[in-house]
C-alpha positions as CSV (number, residue, x, y, z in Angstrom):
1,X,19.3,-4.3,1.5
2,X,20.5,-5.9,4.3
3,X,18.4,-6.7,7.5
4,X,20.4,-4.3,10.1
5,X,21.6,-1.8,7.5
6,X,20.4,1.8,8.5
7,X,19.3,3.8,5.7
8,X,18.4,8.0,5.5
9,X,15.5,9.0,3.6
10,X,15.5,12.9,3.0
11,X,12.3,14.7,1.4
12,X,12.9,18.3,0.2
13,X,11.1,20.5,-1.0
14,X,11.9,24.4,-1.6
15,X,10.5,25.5,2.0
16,X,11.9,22.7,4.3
17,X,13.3,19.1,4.4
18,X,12.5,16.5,6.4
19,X,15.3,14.0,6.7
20,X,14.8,10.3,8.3
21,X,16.8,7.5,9.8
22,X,15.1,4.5,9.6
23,X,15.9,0.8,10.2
24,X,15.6,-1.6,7.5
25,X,14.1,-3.9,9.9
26,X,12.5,-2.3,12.5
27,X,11.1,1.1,10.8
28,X,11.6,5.0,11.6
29,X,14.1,5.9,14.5
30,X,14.3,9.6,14.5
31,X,13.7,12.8,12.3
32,X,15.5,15.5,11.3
33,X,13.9,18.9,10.0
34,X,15.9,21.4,8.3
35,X,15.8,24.0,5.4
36,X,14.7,23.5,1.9
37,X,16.7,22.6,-0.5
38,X,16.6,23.5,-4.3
39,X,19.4,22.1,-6.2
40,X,18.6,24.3,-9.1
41,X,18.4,27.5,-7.5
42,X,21.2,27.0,-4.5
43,X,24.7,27.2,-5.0
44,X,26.7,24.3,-3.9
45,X,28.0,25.5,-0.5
46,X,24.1,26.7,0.3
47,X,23.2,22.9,-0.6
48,X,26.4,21.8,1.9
49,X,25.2,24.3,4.3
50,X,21.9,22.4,4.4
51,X,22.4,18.9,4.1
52,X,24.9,19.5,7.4
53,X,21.7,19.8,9.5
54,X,21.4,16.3,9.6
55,X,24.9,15.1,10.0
56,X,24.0,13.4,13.2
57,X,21.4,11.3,11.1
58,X,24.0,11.0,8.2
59,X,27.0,9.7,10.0
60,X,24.8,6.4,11.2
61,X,23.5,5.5,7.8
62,X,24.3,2.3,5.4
63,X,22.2,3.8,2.4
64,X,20.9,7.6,1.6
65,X,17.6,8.3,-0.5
66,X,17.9,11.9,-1.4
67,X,14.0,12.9,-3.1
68,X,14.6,16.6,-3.6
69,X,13.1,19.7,-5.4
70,X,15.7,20.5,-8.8
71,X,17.7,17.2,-8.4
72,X,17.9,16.6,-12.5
73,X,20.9,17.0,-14.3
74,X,24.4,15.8,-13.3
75,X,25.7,19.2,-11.6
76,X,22.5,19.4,-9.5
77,X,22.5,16.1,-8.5
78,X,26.0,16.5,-7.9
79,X,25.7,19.3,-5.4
80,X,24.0,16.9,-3.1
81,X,25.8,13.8,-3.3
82,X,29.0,15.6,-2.6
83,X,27.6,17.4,0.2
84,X,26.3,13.6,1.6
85,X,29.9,12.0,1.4
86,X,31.5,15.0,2.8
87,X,29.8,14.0,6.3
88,X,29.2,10.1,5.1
89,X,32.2,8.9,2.2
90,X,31.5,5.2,2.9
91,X,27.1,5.5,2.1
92,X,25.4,4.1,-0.2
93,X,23.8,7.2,-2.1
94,X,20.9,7.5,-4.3
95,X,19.8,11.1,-5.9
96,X,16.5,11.3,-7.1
97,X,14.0,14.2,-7.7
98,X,11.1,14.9,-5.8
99,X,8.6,14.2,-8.2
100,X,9.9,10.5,-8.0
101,X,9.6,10.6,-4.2
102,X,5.9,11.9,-4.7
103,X,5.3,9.3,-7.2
104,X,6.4,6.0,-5.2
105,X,4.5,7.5,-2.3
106,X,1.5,7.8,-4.0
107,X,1.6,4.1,-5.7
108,X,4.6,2.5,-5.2
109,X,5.0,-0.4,-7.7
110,X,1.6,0.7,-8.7
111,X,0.9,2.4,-12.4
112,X,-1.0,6.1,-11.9
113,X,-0.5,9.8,-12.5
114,X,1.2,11.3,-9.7
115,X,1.0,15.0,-9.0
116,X,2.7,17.6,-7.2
117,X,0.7,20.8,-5.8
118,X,2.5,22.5,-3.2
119,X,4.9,25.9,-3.6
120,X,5.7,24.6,-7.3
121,X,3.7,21.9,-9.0
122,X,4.7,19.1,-11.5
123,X,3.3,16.2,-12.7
124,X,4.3,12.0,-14.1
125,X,2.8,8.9,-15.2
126,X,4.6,6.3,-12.9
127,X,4.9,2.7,-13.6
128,X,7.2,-0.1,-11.8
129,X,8.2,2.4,-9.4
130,X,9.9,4.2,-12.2
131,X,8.6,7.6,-14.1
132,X,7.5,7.1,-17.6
133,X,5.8,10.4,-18.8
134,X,6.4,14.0,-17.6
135,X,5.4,17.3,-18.5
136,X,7.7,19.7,-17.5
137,X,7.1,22.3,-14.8
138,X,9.3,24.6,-16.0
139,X,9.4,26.6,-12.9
140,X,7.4,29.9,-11.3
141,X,8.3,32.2,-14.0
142,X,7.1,30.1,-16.7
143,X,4.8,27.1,-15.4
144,X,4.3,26.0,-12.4
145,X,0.3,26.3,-12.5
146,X,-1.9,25.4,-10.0
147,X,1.4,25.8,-7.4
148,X,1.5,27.8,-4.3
149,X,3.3,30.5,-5.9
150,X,1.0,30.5,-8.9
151,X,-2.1,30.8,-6.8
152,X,-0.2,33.8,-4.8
153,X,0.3,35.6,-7.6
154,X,-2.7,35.6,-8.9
155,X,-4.8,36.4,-5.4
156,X,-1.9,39.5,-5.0
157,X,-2.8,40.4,-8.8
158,X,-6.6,40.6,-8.1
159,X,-6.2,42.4,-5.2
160,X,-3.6,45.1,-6.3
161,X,-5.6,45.5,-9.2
162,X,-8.6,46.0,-7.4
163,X,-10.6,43.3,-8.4
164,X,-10.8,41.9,-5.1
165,X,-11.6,44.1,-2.3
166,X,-12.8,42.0,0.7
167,X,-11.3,44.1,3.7
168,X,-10.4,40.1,5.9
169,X,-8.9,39.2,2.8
170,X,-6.4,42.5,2.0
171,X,-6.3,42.6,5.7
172,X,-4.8,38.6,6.1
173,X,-2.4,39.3,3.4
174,X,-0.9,42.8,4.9
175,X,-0.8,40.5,8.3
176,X,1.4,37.6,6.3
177,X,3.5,40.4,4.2
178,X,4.0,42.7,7.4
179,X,3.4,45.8,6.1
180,X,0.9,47.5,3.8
181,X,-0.6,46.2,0.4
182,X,0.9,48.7,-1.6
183,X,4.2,47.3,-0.7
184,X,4.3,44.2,-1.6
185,X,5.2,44.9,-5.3
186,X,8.4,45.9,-4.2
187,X,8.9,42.8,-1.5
188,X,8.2,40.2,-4.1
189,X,10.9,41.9,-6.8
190,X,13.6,42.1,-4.2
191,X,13.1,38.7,-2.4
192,X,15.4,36.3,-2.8
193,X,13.1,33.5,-3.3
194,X,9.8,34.9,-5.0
195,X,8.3,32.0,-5.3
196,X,8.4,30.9,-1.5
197,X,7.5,34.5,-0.8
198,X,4.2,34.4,-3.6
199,X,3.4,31.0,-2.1
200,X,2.9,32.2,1.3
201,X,0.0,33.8,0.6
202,X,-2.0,30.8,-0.4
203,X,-3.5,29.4,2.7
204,X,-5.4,33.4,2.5
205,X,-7.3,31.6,-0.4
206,X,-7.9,28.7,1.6
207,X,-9.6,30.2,4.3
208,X,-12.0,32.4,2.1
209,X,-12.8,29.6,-0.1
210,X,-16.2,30.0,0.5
211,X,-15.8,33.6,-1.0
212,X,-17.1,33.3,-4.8
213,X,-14.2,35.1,-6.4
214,X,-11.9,33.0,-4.1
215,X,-13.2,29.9,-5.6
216,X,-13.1,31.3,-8.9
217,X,-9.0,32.3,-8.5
218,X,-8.4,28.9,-7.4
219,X,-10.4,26.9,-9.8
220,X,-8.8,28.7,-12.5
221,X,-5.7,28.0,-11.4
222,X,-5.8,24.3,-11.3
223,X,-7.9,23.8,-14.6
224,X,-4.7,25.5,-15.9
225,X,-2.7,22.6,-13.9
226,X,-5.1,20.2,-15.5
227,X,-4.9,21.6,-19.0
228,X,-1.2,22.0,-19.4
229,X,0.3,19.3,-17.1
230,X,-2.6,16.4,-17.5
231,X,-4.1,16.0,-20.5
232,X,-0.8,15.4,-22.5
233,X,-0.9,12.2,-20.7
234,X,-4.7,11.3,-22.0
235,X,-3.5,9.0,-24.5
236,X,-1.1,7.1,-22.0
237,X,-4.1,4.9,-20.6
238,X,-4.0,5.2,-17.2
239,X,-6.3,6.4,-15.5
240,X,-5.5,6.2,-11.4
241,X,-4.2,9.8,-10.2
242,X,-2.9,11.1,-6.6
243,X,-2.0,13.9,-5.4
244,X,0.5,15.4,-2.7
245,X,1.3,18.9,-1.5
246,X,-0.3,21.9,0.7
247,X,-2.1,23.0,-2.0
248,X,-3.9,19.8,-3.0
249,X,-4.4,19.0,0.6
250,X,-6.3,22.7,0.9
251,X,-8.4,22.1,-2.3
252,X,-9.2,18.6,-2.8
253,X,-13.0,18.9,-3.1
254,X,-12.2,21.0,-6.2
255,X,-9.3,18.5,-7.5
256,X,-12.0,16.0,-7.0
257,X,-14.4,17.8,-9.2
258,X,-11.9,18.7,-11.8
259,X,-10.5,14.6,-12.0
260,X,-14.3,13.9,-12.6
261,X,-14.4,16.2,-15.4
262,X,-11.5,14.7,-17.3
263,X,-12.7,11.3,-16.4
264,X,-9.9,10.6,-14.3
265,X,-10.1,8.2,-11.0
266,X,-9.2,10.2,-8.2
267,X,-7.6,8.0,-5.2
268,X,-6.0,10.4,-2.8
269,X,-4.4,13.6,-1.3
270,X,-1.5,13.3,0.6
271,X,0.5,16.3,2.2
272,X,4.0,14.7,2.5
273,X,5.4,11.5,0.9
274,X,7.6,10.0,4.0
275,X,4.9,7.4,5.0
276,X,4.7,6.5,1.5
277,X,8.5,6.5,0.9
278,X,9.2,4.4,4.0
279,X,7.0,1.6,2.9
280,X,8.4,1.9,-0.5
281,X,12.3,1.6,0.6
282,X,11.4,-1.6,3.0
283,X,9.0,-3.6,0.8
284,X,10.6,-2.6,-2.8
285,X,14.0,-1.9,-2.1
């Protein structure tokens, strides 16, 4: 990379995208925050629509790094390229997925087990810079444990179900949903994005973590993270694992706990990956 070239960094997630023009030499210049962006679940002109929120940042940049939520397979990755050259045909372009942006964040060059807990989760075994191992997520419906949207369903579950009756707590979600408990069924089935609309209610468990059955909802949940997305890699050797997200930013003293557990050396929580992803792109790139 040349010493004057501009490059965009762009880190999205499902709720929101935080785009970045930064000088190779001198650092970050300015920020642009938009809408998420899913590749997998957004049709291509939804992904344009998007990406045109930053066309100011766009136009003046040498080199794109594109880190974004459903950017595997050719189509998907596809969607957002062509959405980039539409406003910038002459830029450098690199599409990668978010879990590789968490993962050079976290360690850069640096071997480790990088994880993902924030409206979806997912999980790698990084090494060079490059991902090695990976369990797949496989999305809300199916995986996803220890995610926002897992941790919202379940807390709506107990409640509807009424396993959990703390008045605050029925009376913080009906506050977040708007309307009455009993309604919420219906609001989650006709949402256009259930799993942004699930993973709302998660900071509710947050601030009632001192509530036993609280605890116990969300401890369950991420031993199910731990179980399906972090053992397979038990074998692998390494040992080093980080974390990055909303949710592992809200629970890290139980993350800790749980990385003790399966003898795993915990090194950090970090609740976005642009720091991490700046240094990376000067120093590596």
């Amino acid at each position: 990379m040349a010493k004057n070239e501009n490059f965009v960094i762009a880190d999205a997630g499902g709720t929101s995208t935080t785009w970045l023009l930064c000088s190779a030499a001198d650092g970050p210049d300015s920020y642009v925050y938009g809408s998420g962006i899913n590749a997998t679940v957004q049709c291509a002109q939804s992904v344009a629509d998007c990406v045109a929120q930053a066309t100011a940042l766009l136009r003046e940049a040498d080199r794109v790094y594109f880190y974004g939520a459903g950017c595997k397979g050719d189509s998907n990755m596809a969607k957002v390229s062509d959405a980039i050259k539409a406003i910038n045909p002459s830029a450098e372009i690199e599409i990668h997925s978010d879990l590789l942006g968490a993962a050079r964040a976290l360690f850069g060059k640096s071997p480790g087990i990088a994880c993902i807990l924030g409206t979806g989760s997912n999980s790698c075994v990084i090494n060079s810079g490059d991902i090695v191992m990976n369990t797949p997520p496989l999305g809300y419906l199916i995986g996803d444990e220890g995610s926002g949207a897992s941790l919202g369903r379940r807390l709506l579950r107990e409640v509807l179900r009424d396993n959990l009756t703390d008045s605050e707590i029925i009376a913080d979600i009906e506050h977040i949903a708007g309307g009455k408990i009993e309604n919420i069924v219906s609001e989650v089935y006709s949402s256009e994005a259930p799993n942004k609309y699930l993973s709302q209610f998660a900071p509710v468990l947050s601030k009632h973590i001192q509530n036993t059955d609280v605890q116990n909802i969300v401890t369950s949940e991420l031993k199910l993270f731990f179980n399906s997305c972090i053992r397979p890699y038990k074998d692998s050797g390494f040992k080093q694992i980080g974390f990055i997200g909303s949710v592992a930013e809200a629970f890290q003293d139980i993350i800790k706990n749980l990385c003790k557990e399966e003898d795993l050396a915990f090194t950090k929580v970090i609740k976005n990956p642009m720091e991490g992803l700046i240094n990376y792109h000067q120093n590596y790139k």
